[in-house]
C-alpha positions in Angstrom: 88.4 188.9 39.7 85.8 186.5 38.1 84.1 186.2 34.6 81.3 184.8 33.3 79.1 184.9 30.3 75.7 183.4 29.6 75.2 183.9 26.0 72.5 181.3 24.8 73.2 178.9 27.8 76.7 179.5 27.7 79.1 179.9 30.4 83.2 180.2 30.6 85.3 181.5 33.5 88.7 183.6 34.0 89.5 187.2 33.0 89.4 190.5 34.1 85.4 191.5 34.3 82.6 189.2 35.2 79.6 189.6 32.6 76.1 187.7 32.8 73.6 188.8 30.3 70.0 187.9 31.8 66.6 189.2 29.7 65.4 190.6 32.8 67.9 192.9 33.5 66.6 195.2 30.6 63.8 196.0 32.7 66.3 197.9 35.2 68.7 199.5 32.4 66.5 202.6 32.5 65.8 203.4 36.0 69.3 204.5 37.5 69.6 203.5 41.3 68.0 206.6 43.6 71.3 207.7 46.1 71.6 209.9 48.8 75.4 210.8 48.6 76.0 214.0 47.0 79.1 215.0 45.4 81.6 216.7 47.8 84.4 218.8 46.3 87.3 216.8 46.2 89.9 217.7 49.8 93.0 219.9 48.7 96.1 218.1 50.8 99.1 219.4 47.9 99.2 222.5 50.4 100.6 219.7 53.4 104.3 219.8 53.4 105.7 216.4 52.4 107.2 213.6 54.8 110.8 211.9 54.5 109.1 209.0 53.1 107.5 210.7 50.2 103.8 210.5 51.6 101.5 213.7 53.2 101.8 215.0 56.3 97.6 214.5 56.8 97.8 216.6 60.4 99.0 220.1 60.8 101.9 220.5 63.1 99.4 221.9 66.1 97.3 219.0 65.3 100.1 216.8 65.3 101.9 218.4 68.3 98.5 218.3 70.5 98.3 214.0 69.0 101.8 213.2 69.9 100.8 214.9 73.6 97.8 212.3 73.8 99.9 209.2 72.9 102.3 210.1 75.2 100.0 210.5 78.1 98.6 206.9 77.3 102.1 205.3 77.1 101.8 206.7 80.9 98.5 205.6 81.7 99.4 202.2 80.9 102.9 202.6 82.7 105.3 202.8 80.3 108.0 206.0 80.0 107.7 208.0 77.0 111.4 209.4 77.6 113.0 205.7 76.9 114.9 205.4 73.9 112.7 202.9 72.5 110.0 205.4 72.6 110.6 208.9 72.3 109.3 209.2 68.6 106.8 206.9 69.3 104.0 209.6 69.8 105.3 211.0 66.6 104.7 207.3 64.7 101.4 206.8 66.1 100.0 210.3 65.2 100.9 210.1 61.5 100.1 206.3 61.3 96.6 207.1 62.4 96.1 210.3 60.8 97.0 207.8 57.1 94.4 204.8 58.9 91.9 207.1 58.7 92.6 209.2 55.5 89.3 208.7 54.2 87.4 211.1 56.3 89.2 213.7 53.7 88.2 211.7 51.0 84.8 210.4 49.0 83.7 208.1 46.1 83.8 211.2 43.9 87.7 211.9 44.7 88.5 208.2 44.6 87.1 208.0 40.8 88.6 211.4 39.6 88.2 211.1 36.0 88.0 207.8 35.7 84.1 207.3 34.5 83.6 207.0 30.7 79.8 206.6 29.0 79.6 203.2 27.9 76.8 201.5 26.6 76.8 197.6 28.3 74.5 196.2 30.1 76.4 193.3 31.5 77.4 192.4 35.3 81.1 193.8 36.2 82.7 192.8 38.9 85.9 193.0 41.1 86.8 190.1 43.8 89.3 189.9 46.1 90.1 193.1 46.9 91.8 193.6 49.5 91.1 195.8 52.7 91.9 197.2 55.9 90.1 199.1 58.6 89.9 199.6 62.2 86.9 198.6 64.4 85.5 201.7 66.2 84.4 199.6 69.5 88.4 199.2 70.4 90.5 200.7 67.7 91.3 197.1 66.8 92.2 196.2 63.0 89.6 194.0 61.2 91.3 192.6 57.7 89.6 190.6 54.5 88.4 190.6 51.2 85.3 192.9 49.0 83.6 191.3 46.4 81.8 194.4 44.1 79.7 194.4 40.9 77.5 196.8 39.2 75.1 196.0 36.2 76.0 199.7 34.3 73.7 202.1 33.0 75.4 204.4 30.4 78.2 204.6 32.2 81.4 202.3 33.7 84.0 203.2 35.6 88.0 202.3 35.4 88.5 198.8 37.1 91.0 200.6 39.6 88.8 203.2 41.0 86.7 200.3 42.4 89.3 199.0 45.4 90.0 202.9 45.4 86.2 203.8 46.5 86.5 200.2 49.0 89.6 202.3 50.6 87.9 205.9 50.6 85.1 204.3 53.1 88.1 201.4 55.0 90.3 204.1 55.9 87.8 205.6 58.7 86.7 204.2 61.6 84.3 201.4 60.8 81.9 198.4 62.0 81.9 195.9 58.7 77.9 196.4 58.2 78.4 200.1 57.9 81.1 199.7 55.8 79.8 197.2 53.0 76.8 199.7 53.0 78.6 202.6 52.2 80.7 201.4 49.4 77.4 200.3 47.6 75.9 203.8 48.2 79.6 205.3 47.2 79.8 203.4 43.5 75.3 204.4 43.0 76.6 208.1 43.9 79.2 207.8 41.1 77.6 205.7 38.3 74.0 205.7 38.6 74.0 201.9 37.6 71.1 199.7 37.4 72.7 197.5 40.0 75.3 197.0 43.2 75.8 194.3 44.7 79.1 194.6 47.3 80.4 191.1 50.1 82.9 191.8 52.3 84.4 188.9 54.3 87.0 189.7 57.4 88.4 188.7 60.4 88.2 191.3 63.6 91.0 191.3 65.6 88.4 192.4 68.5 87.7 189.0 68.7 90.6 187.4 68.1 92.8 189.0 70.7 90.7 189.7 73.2 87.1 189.1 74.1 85.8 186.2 73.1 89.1 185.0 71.6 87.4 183.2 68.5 90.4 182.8 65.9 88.6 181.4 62.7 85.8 183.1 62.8 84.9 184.9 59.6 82.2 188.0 59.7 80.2 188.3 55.9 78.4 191.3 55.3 76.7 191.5 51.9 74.8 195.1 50.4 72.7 194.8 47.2 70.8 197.5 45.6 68.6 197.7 42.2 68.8 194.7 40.1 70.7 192.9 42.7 68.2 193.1 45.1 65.0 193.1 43.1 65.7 190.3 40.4 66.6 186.6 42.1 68.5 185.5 39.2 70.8 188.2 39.4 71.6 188.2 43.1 71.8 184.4 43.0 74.5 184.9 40.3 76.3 187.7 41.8 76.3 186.1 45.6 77.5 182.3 43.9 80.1 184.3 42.1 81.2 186.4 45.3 81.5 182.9 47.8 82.1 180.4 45.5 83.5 181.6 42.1 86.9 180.8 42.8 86.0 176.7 43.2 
């Protein structure tokens, strides 16, 4: 995470938020970002009996049985036998590993936060870097890894610094593309806080193109999403995107 404060042409860096107080942003505080997420009720899973492990069991045991049948039909297809010892609880692996991938179909911004929004009256930039996340492409399954950059100018409210890589996961752990996904974790933290800004950067590397395809092993894909005062006032969006790409120089 990054901070920086411009009090009377004043800066300093380090710490846990990132606040930059700009005159202009006043003229946002009162108009609270327009979203179109609604709030879902938040998915019951404490009925799923628990795993060995200690996590959920995410699938019924139909849906599990009917997702182990899948995999092992594949392991076929591609002319491998599911009966070798190396493999037999393979199916079973794969069905609960993906079923945890792509946990955030049961989940939303709303039961990411919980109770973690408190009114708050500060008008300053906040902002979480580096957070790390993990998704899978929906072209090929394939993993595509990297780093968000979010802020959000608040507007009455703010929410606990640890919901924010919670809300990234909510919308990571589905089947993605990267554009998609850096849009919906701006739309995910307006549904939640109303702010006067957003402004979310995700960079990551797709392993579609690194292991097959193109083969292309440094390249980087950035997606940036900016709504309110990050979009509409230069100043701010300049600072937010410098912070975002270069605040760690």
């Amino acid at each position: 995470m990054a901070k920086s404060n411009r009090r009377n042409g004043e800066r300093s860096n380090g710490g846990a938020r990132t606040a930059v107080k700009r005159g202009r942003i006043a003229s946002h505080s009162s108009d609270a970002i327009k979203h179109p997420i609604a709030p879902n009720a938040p998915v019951d899973l404490s009925s799923r009996p628990p795993l060995p492990t200690g996590t959920v069991q995410l699938l019924s045991d139909a849906e599990e049985a009917e997702f182990e049948e899948t995999v092992r039909r594949q392991l076929q297809l591609i002319g491998e036998d599911p009966d070798r010892e190396g493999l037999v609880r393979t199916p079973k692996r794969v069905a609960r590993s993906l079923a945890w991938l792509t946990r955030g179909y049961r989940e939303d911004a709303w039961t990411a936060v919980g109770e973690g929004v408190f009114a708050e009256e500060h008008d300053h930039m906040i902002m979480v870097r580096d957070i790390e996340l993990y998704s899978l492409c929906e072209h090929h399954m394939l993993p595509f890894f990297g780093k968000a950059h979010v802020a959000y100018i608040p507007n009455g409210k703010i929410v606990g610094l640890s919901k924010i890589p919670r809300i990234v996961d909510v919308y990571a752990r589905r089947l993605q593309v990267q554009e998609r996904l850096t849009e919906e974790i701006a739309e995910g933290l307006c549904s939640v806080l109303h702010p006067s800004g957003v402004g979310v950067v995700i960079e990551a590397y797709h392993l579609c193109m690194m292991m097959r395809g193109v083969q292309k092993q440094n390249s980087k894909t950035i997606t940036s999403a900016l709504r309110g005062a990050f979009r509409e006032d230069p100043k701010t969006r300049d600072e937010f995107l410098r912070l975002a790409h270069n605040g760690r120089d």
